[in-house]
ROLUM-384049 format. One line per 2 residues: number of its first residue (from 1); their letters; for each residue x negated, z negated, y negated of C-alpha. Coordinates in steps of 0.25 Angstrom, whole numbers, plus 5000, padded with zeros to 4 digits. Each point is the difference from the previous one (the first is absolute). Layout:
NUM) a) X/Z/Y; ...
END
This chain:
1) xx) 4605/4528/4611; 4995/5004/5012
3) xx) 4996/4993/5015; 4987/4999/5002
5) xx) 4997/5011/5011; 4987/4997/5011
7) xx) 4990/5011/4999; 4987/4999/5005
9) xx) 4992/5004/4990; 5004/4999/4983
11) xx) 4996/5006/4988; 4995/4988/4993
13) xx) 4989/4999/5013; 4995/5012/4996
15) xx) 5001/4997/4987; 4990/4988/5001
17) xx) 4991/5006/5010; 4996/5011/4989
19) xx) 5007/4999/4987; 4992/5009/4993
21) xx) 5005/5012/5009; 5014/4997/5001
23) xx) 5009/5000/4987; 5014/5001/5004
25) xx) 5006/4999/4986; 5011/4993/5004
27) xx) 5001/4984/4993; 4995/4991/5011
29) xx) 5013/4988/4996; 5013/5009/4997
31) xx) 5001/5016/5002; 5012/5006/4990
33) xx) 5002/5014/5003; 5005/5012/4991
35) xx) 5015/5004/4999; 5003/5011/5009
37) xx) 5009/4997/5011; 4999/5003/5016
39) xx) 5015/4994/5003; 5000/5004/5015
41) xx) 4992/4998/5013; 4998/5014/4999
43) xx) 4994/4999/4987; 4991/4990/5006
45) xx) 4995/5007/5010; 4997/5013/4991
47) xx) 4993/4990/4989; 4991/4996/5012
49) xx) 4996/5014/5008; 4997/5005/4988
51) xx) 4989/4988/4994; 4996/5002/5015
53) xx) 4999/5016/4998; 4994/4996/4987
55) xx) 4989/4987/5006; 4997/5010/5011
57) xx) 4996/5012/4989; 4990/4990/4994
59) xx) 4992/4999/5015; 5002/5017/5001
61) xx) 5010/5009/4996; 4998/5009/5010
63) xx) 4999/4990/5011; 5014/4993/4996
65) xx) 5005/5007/5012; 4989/4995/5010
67) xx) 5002/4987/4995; 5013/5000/5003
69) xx) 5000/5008/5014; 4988/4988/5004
71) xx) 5010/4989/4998; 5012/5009/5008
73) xx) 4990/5001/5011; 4994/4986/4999
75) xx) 5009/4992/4997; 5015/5007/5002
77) xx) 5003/5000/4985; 5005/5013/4993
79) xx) 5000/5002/4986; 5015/4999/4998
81) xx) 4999/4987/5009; 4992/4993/4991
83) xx) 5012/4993/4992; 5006/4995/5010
85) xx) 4989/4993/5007; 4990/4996/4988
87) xx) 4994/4989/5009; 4996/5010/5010
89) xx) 4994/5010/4990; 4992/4989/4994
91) xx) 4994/4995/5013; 4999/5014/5002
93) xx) 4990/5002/4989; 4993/4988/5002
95) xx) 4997/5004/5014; 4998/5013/4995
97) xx) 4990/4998/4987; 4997/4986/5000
99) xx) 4996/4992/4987; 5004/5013/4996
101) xx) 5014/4999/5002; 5001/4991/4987
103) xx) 4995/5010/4989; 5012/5008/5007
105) xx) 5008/4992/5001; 4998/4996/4983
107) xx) 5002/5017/4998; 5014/4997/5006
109) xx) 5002/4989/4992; 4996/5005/4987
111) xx) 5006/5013/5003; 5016/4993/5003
113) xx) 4996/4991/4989; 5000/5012/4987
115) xx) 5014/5003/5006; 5009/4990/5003
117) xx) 5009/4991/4991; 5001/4987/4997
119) xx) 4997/4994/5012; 4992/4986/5000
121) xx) 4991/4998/5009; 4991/4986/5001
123) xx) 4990/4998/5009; 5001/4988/5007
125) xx) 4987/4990/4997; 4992/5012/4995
127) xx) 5001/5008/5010; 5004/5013/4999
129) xx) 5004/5007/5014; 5003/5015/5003
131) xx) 5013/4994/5008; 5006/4993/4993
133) xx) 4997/5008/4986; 5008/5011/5008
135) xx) 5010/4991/5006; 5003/4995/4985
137) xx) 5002/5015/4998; 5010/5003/5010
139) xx) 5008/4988/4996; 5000/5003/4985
141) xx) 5003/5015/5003; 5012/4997/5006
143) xx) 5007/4990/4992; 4996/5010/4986
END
């Protein structure tokens, strides 16, 4: 399993604030993905830019590319940097959206989870968290 990663913010908050809205469809206790493979760091950091492309094409197709010039401008972070420095984009979009950075931040998750392999991923106590889920990720990608 994967260590538990500080975030300041979680998906299960939102989750509790307004269940009603938000329905990740992910199992709250144990996530068990599908069978395709990313086996590199590459891989990883492909899988993740494009559920980003895809979360951000939810808010606006045709602003993806604003979206992603305000957090180069803002807040130093290019689109291709985004793997490499997951906390920063995630504090990114919580300075950047808000509350609102969780219902991403779920798109990016349930985007990753349709296509990666066998990797477990447990929440610790319940709470499932953007950083960690991802870490989790990163780690199963590499040993696959």
């Amino acid at each position: 399993m994967c260590s538990e990663v500080q975030h300041m913010s979680s998906t299960t908050e939102l989750q509790q604030i307004c269940p009603a809205i938000i329905d990740t469809g992910l199992e709250p206790d144990l996530i068990q993905l599908s069978k395709k493979a990313a086996q590199t760091k590459a891989d990883f950091g492909n899988l993740l830019l494009e559920a980003v492309d895809s979360a951000f094409s939810t808010i606006s197709d045709a602003n993806s590319q604003a979206l992603y010039s305000h957090l180069k401008s803002n807040f130093g972070i290019t689109r291709d940097a985004i793997p490499n420095d997951v906390e920063g984009f995630a504090t990114a979009l919580e300075a950047a959206f808000g509350q609102g950075a969780l219902l991403i931040e779920i798109e990016i998750m349930k985007s990753i989870h349709s296509k990666v392999a066998q990797i477990q991923f447990a929440p610790t106590e319940g709470e499932l968290s953007f950083l960690s889920y991802l870490e989790c990720i990163r780690s199963g990608t590499k040993s696959l």
